[in-house]
C-alpha positions as CSV (number, residue, x, y, z in Angstrom):
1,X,170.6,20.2,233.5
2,X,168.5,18.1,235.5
3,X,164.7,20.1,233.9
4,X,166.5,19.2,230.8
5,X,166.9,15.7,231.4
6,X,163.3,15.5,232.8
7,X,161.9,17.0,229.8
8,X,163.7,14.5,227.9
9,X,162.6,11.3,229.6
10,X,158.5,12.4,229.8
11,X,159.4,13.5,226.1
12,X,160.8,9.7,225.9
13,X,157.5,8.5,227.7
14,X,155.0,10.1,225.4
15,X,157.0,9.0,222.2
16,X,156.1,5.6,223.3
17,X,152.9,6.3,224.6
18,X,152.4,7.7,220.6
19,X,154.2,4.9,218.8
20,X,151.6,1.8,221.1
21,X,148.6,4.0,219.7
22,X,149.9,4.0,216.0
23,X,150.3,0.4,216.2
24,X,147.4,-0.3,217.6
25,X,145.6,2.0,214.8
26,X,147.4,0.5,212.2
27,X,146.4,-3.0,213.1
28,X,142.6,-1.4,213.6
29,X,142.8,0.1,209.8
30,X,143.4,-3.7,208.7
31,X,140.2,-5.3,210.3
32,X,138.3,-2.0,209.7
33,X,137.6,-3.2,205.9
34,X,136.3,-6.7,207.3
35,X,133.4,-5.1,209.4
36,X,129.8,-5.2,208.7
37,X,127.6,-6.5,206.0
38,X,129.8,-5.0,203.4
39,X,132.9,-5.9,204.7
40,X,135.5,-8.0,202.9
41,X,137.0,-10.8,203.5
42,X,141.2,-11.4,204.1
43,X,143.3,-13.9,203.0
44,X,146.3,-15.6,205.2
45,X,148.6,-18.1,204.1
46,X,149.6,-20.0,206.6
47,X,151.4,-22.2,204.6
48,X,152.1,-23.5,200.6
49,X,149.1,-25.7,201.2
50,X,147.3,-24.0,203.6
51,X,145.4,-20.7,202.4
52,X,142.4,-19.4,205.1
53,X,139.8,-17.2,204.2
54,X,137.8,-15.0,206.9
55,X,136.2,-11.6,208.2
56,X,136.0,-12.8,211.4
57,X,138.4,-10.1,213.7
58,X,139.1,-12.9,216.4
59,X,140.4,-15.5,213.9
60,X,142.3,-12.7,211.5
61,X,144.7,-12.1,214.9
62,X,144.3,-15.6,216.1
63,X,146.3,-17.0,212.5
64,X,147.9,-13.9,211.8
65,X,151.6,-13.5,212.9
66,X,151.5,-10.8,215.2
67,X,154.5,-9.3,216.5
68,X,154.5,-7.2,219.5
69,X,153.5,-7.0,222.8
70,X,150.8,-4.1,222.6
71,X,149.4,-5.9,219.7
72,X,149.2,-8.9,221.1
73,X,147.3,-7.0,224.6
74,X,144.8,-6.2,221.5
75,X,144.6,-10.0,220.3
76,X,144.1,-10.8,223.7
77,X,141.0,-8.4,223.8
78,X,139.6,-10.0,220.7
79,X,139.5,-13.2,222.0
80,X,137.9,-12.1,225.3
81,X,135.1,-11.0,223.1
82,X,135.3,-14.2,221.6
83,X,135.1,-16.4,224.6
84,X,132.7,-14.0,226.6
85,X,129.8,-12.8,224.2
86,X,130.9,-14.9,221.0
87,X,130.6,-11.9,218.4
88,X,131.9,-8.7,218.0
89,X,135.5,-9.3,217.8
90,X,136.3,-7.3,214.6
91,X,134.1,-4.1,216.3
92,X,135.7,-4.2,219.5
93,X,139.1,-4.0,217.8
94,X,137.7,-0.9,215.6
95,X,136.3,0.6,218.5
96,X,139.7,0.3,220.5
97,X,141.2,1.6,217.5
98,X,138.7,4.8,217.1
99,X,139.2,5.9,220.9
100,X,143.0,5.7,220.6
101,X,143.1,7.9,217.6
102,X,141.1,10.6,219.8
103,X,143.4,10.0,222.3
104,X,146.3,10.9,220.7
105,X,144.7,13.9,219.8
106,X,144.6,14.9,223.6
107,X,148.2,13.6,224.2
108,X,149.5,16.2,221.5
109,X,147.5,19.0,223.6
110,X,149.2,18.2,226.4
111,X,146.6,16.3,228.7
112,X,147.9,13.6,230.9
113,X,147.2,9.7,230.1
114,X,145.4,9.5,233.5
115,X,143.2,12.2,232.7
116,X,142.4,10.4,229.8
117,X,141.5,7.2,230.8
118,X,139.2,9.0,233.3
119,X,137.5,10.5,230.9
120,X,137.3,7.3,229.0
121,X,135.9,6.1,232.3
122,X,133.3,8.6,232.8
123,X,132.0,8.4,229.4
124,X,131.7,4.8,229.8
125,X,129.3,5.5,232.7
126,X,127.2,8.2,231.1
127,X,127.1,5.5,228.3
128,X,125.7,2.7,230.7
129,X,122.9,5.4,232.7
130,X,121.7,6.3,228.6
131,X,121.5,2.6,228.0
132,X,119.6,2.3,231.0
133,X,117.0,5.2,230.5
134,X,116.3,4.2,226.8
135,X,115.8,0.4,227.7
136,X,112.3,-1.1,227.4
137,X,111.1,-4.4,229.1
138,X,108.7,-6.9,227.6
139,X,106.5,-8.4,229.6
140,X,105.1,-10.7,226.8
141,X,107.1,-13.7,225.9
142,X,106.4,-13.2,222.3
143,X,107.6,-9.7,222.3
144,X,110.5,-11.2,224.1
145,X,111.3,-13.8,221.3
146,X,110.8,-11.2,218.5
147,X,112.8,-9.2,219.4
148,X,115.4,-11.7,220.4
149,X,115.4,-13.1,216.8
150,X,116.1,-9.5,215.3
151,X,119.0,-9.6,217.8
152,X,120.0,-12.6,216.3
153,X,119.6,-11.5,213.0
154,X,121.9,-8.6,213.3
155,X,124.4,-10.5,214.3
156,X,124.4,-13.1,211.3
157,X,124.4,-9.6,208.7
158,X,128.2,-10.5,208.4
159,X,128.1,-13.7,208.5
160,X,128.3,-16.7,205.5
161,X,125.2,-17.8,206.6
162,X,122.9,-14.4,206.2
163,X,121.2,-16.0,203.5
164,X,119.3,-18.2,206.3
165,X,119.5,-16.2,209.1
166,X,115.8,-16.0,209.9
167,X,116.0,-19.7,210.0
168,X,119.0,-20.0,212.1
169,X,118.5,-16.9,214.3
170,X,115.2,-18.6,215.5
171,X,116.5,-22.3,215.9
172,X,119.6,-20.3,218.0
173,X,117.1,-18.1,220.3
174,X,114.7,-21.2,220.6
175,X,118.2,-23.4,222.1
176,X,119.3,-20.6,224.2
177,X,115.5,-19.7,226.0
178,X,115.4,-23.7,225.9
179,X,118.9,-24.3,228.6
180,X,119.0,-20.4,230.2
181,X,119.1,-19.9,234.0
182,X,117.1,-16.8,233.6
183,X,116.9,-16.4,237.6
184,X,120.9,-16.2,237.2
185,X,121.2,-14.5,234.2
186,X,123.8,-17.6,233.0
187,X,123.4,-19.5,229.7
188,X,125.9,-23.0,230.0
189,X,126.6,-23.2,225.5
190,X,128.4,-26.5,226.5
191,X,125.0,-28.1,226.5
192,X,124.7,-26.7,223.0
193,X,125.8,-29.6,220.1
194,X,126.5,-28.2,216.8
195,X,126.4,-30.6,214.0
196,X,125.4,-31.8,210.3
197,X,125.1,-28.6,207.4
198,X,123.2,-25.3,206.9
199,X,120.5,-26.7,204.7
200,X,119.5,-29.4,207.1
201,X,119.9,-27.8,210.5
202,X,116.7,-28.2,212.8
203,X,116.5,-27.6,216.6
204,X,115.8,-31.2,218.6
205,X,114.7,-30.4,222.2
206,X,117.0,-33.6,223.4
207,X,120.3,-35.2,223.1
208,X,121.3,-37.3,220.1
209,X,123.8,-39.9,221.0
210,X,125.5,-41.0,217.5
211,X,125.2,-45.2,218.6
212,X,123.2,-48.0,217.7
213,X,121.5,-50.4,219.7
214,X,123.8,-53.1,220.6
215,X,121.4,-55.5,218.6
216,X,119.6,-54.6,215.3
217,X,116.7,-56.8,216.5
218,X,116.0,-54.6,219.8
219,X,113.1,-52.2,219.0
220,X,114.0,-48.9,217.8
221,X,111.1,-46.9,218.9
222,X,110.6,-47.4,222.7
223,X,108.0,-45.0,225.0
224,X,107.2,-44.7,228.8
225,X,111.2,-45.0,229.6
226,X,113.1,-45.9,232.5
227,X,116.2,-45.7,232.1
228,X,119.7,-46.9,233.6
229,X,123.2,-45.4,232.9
230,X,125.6,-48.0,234.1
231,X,129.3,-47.2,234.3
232,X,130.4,-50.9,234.7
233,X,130.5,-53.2,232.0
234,X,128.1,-56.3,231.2
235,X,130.4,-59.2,231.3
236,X,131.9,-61.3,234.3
237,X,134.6,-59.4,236.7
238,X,137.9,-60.2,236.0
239,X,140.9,-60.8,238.8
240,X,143.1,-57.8,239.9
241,X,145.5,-60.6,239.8
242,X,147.1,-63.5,237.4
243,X,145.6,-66.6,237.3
244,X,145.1,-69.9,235.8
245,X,142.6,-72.5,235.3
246,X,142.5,-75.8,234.4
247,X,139.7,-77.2,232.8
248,X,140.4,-81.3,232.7
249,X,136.8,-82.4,231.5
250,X,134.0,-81.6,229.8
251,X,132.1,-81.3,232.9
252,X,134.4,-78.7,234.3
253,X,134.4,-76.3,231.0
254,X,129.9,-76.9,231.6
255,X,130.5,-75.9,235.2
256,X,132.2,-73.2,234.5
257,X,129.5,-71.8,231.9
258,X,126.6,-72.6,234.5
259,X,128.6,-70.1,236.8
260,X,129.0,-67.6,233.9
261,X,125.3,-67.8,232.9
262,X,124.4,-67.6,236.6
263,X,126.1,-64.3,236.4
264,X,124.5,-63.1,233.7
265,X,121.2,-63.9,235.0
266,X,121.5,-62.1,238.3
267,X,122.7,-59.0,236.7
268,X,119.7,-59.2,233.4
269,X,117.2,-59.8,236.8
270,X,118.5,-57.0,239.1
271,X,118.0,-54.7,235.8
272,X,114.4,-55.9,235.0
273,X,113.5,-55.9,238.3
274,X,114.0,-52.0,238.6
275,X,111.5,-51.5,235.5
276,X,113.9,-50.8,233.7
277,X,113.4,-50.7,229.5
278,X,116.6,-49.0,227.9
279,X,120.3,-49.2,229.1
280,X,123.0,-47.3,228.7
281,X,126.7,-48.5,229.1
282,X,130.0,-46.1,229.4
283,X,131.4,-50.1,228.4
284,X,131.1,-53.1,226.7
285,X,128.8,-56.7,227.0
286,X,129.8,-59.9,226.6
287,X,128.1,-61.7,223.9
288,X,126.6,-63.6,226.5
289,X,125.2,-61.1,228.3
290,X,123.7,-59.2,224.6
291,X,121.7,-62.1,224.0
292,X,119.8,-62.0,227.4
293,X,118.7,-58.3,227.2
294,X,117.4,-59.3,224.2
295,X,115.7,-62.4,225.5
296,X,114.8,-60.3,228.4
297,X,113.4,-57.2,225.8
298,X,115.6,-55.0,226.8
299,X,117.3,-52.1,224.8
300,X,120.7,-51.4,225.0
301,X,123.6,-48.8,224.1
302,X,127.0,-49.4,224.9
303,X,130.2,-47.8,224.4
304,X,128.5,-44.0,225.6
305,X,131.4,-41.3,226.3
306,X,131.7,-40.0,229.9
307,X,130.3,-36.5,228.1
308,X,127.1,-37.9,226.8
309,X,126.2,-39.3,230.1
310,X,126.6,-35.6,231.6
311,X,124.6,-34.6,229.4
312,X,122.2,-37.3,230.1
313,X,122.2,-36.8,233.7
314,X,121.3,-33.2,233.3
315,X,118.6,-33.6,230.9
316,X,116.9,-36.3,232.4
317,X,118.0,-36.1,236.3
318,X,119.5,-39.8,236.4
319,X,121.9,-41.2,238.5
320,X,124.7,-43.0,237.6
321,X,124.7,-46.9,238.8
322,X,127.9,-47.6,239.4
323,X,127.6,-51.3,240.3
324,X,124.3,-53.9,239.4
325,X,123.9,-54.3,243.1
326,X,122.6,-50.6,243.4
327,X,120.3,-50.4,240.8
328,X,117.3,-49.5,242.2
């Protein structure tokens, strides 16, 4: 009685084991028509309004309604992909799909599910020592870039944009060799904008901040910079606290500009003094304070997000200057 009941629970075991790999195959058959150059693309409705067109595998399972806990371990893989190498998320679906079918296979002759993933394992080693052996290095940078651009190239087949992918697989290699820690092997894509359309994309070897100068009659085109990023704004420091003032004459209210302007002055002079020639502001300026960099010839940005400044910093190795007084 109690062999019988074994037989029935491994026999329970292996049914499920059985039914994860069918669903998992199943959901494999549906992207397998999306992949490569030739594959087609697959319509969800998300909504009445909302219809969204794609072969890409990661997006397919991202929008789809999948149901399932083994499934969703396979969404989960896809995004992986997705976050880790940034292509492939279809084909590493498929491929999970493929070795699943041949393990059922081995299931149904009786081998165990350890002895499988072993095998999986080993084969996945004997993979990485062939890799190894065929490999070739390029000691050339030219060689390098070639064949990094056919890489690229490979990789846009299935994409919209294969029409231009020469183009745009030589502007993406020339960004990546351009920000790459090759001592560390680590490429930050964060410093990577993305912007504007297909037929007017260009690689600029700098960082475009979207503002204009805070005067239209500051020059545009300035050369030999020096440059200060200032995190406080360009205007008179106001109280913590309330207050009130009383201004009972006309020579209070001109008292009270002389020490405004006096202000101004010794902030416009601690800036020029330090050579510098362009500002940028995280803040505002006061009117006030506009018209002297001006007077003064100074060009000025204001209102620059805390994420342009980063990426400031790390382009052009400048320090923030938190107060006027530490301006250098």
């Amino acid at each position: 009685m109690e062999e019988n009941n074994s037989i029935a629970k491994i026999s329970q075991g292996l049914n499920v084991i059985k039914k994860n790999i069918q669903d998992i195959i199943n959901l494999s058959n549906i992207l397998k028509t999306s992949l490569g150059p030739l594959g087609m693309d697959k319509v969800i409705r998300e909504s009445r309004k909302n219809i969204l067109i794609t072969n890409d595998g990661a997006t397919i399972l991202d929008r789809a309604k999948i149901k399932g806990e083994i499934r969703k371990m396979i969404v989960e893989l896809s995004m992986a992909q997705d976050n880790e190498i940034g292509d492939g998320t279809t084909g590493v679906v498929v491929l999970t799909g493929g070795l699943l079918e041949q393990a059922q296979k081995l299931l149904e002759n009786g081998i165990h599910p350890v002895r499988i993933c072993e095998g999986f394992e080993h084969a996945s080693d004997m993979c990485l020592s062939y890799l190894e052996k065929i490999s070739q290095i390029f000691d050339q940078k030219l060689e390098i870039f070639q064949n990094l651009v056919k890489a690229a190239m490979t990789a846009m087949n299935s994409k919209i944009i294969n029409r231009s992918k020469k183009k745009l697989a030589e502007i993406c290699v020339k960004a990546i060799l351009a920000i790459a820690d090759l001592r560390r092997r680590d490429v930050n894509l964060e410093l990577i904008k993305i912007g504007g359309n297909l037929e007017k994309t260009t690689l600029i070897n700098g960082i475009i901040i979207d503002k204009e100068f805070s005067n239209p009659q500051m020059p545009k085109e300035i050369r030999d910079v020096r440059l200060s990023i200032l995190t406080c704004p360009l205007e008179p420091a106001k109280p913590k606290s309330k207050h009130k003032i009383e201004i009972e004459s006309v020579e209070n209210y001109e008292d009270l500009e002389k020490v405004e302007q006096n202000y101004f002055r010794e902030m416009i002079n601690q800036i020029k003094a330090s050579g510098t020639n362009l500002v940028l502001c995280q803040w505002g300026f006061d009117d006030d304070g506009n018209h002297l960099l001006l007077r003064n010839k100074l060009s000025a940005v204001r209102w620059v997000s805390g994420a342009e400044i980063e990426l400031l910093l790390v382009s052009t190795g400048a320090q923030i200057v938190p107060r006027f007084n530490e301006i250098i």
